[in-house]
C-alpha positions in Angstrom: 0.0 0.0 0.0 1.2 3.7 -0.7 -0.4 6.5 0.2 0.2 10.3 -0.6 -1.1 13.3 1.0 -3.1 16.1 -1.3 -3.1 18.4 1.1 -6.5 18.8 3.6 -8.3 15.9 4.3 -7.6 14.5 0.8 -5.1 11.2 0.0 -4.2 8.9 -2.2 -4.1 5.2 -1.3 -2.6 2.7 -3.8 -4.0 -0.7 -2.8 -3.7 -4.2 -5.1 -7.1 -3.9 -5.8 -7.7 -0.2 -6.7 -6.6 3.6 -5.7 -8.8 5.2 -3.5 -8.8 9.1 -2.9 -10.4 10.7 0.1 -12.1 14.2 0.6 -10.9 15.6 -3.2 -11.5 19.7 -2.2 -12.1 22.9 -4.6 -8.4 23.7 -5.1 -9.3 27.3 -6.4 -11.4 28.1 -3.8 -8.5 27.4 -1.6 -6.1 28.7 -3.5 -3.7 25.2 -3.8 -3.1 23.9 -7.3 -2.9 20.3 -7.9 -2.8 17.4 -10.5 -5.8 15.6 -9.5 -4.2 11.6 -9.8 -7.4 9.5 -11.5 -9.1 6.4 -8.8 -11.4 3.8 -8.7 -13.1 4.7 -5.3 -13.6 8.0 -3.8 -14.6 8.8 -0.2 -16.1 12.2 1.0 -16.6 12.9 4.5 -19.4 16.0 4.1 -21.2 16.6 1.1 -22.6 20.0 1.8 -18.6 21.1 2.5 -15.7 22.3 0.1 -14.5 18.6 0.3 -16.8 17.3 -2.5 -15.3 17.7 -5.4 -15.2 14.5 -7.0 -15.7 15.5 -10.4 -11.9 16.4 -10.7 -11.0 12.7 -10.5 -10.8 10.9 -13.4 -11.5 7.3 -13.9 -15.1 7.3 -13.6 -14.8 6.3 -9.5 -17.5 4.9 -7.6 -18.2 8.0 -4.8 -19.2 7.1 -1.7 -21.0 10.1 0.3 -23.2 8.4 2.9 -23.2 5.9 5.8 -23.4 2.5 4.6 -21.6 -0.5 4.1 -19.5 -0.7 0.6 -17.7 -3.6 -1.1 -15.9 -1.9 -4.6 -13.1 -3.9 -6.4 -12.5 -6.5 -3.4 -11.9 -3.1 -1.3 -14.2 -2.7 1.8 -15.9 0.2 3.2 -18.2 0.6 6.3 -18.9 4.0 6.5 -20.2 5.8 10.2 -22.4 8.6 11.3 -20.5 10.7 13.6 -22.3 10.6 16.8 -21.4 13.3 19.8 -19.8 11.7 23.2 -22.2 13.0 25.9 -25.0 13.6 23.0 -28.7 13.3 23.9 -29.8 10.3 22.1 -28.4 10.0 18.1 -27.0 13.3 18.4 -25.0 13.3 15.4 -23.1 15.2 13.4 -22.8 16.1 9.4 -19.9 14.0 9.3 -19.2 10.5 8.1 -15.9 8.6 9.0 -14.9 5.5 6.7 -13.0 2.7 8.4 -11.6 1.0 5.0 -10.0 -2.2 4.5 -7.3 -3.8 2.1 -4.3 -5.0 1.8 -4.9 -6.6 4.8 -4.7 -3.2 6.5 -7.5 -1.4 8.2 -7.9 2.7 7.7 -9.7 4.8 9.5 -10.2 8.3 8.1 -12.0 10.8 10.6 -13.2 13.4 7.6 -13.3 16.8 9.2 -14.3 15.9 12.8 -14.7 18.2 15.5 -16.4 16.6 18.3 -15.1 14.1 20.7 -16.8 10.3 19.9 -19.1 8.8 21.4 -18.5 4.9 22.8 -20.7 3.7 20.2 -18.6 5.6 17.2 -15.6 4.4 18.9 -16.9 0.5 19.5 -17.7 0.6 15.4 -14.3 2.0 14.1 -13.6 -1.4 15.5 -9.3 -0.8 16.3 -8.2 0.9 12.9 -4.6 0.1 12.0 -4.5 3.6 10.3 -5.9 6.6 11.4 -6.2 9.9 9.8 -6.9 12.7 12.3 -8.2 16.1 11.3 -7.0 19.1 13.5 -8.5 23.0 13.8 -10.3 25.2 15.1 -13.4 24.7 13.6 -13.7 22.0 10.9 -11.0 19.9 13.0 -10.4 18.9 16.8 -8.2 20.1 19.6 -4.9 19.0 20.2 -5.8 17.0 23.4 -9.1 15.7 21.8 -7.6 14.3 19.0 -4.7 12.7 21.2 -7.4 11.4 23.4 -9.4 10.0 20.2 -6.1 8.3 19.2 -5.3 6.6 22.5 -8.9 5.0 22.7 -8.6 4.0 19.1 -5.5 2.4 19.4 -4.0 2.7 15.5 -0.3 1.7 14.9 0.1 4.9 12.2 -0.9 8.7 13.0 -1.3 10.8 9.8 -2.5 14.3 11.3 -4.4 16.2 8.8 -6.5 19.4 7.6 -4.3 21.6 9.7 -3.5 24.0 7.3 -6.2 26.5 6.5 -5.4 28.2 3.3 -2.2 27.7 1.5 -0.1 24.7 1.4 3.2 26.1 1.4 2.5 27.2 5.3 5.4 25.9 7.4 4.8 23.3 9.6 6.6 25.7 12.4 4.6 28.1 11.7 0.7 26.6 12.1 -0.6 26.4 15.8 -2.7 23.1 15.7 0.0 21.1 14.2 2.3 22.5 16.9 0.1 21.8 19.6 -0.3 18.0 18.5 2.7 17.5 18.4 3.6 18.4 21.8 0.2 16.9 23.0 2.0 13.5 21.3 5.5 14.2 22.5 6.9 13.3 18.8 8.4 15.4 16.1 8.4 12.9 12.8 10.5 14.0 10.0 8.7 15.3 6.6 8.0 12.4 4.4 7.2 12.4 0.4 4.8 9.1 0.9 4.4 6.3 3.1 5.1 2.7 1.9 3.4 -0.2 4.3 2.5 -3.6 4.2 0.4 -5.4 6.9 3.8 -6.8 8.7 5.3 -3.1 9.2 2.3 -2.9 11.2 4.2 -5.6 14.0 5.7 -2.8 16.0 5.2 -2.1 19.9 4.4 1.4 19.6 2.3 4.1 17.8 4.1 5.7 15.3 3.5 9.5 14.2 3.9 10.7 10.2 3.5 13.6 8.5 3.6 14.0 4.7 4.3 16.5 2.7 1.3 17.7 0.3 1.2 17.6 -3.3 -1.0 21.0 -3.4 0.9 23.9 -4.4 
């Protein structure tokens, strides 16, 4: 598997059975340019958001944009309402996070949370190996409740996400809530093109923290 980061909440994952792209965004709108890379699935967390813009993805891809359970190209997708922790009844939110599986691996990709999970959002992620964790002010979460997400998830490989609000070539150093996280998780990972990873790299003792860099301009 190889995955590549397009800056937001939006990757690429190469799998054996098909590429996948999550939360494809209005580049123009936020001034970024990229080469939209063509996919056989595509995932979006929030329709109604500027993270819906599958048309820009060639290849025709099957888009997913609802709760549900999916099965495209041997690839599996159970997608899950969002529900509050503390919410009165099914207080949930507008967004959908999609636990998908291949390779062997298991990847859970949070969309654009900003709420901390209820135990019944939590029981149904069901121990991602993966986890993509949005962070902000308003269409991401808090340092410490997206640390505390993390530890009751329990994934192998942190990819923190959506940090940076409107231009790619930010610095790291220079935006707050990817500062923040990574004192909150005591780790400072070195910049990485693309991550590699097969189901045995996922054998290790401890979680591991990586940050890519984006493909927007």
């Amino acid at each position: 598997m190889e995955i590549w980061y397009l800056g937001f909440g939006s990757f690429r994952i190469r799998t054996k059975k098909g590429i996948i792209i999550t939360d494809p965004y209005y580049d123009k709108k936020l001034n970024l340019k990229i080469s939209w890379p063509k996919a056989d699935l595509v995932v979006i967390s929030q329709p109604d958001s500027l993270h819906n813009n599958s048309q820009v993805i060639n290849g025709h891809p099957f888009v997913i944009n609802a709760p549900g359970e999916y099965e495209i190209k041997e690839i599996n997708i159970l997608s899950i309402p969002s529900y509050r922790e503390g919410g009165e009844g099914n207080d949930q939110s507008n967004n959908t996070i999609h636990l998908i599986q291949a390779d062997g691996i298991k990847i859970g990709h949070l969309g654009q949370l900003n709420h901390r999970l209820s135990k019944e959002s939590l029981n149904e992620l069901n121990s991602p190996d993966i986890i993509f964790v949005p962070l902000g002010k308003e269409n991401g979460l808090m340092a410490k409740d997206a640390a505390e997400i993390i530890r009751r998830i329990g994934a192998k490989i942190i990819f923190p996400i959506h940090y940076i609000e409107e231009s790619g070539n930010t610095a790291l150093d220079k935006i707050e809530p990817i500062n923040k996280f990574l004192k909150e998780m005591g780790s400072t990972p070195k910049l990485e093109l693309k991550l590699v990873i097969n189901k045995n790299d996922l054998l290790i003792d401890r979680e591991k923290l990586v940050i890519l860099k984006s493909r927007a301009e």
